[in-house]
N, C-alpha and C positions, 0 to 999 in steps of 0.2 A: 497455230494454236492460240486459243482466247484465252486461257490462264487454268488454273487447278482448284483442287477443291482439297488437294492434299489426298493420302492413302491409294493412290493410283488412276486416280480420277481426273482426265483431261478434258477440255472443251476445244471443240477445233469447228472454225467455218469452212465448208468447203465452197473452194473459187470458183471449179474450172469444173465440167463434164456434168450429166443428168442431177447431180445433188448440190447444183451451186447454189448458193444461198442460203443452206439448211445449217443448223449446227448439229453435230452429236458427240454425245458424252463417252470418249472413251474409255474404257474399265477394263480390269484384268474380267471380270466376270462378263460381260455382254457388251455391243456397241448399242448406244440409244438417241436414236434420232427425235430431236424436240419436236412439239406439236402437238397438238391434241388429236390429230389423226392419227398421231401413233401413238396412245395411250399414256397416261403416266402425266398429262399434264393438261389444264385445260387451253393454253396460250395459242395463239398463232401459232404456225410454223416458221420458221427463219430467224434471221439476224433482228429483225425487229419486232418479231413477237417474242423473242426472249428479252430483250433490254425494256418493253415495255411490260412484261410480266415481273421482270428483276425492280424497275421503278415501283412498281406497283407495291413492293416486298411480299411478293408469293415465292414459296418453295418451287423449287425446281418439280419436285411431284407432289404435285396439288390437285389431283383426279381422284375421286374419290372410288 
């Protein structure tokens, strides 16, 4: 787990098996894999396209 966002909102990287390297947001409501291939944001996918979207200070969903 990469930390919270508060209200049930987890961020977790996964290590091991086909989604290594990805991060997804998990919620009581949906899991959400980051990426702009998976809608909801324009950044890379992965650990490094989240940290260089977070530098940048864009919203987590910033897909129009």
């Amino acid at each position: 787990m990469l930390g919270t966002d508060g209200c049930g909102m987890y961020w977790h990287l996964v290590v091991t098996g086909p989604h290594r390297g990805h991060i997804w947001n998990i919620s009581g409501k949906a899991p959400l894999m980051f990426g702009a291939e998976f809608g909801f944001t324009t950044a890379d996918p992965g650990f490094a396209g989240r940290v260089g979207h977070w530098a940048a200070g864009k919203p987590w969903f910033d897909a129009e």
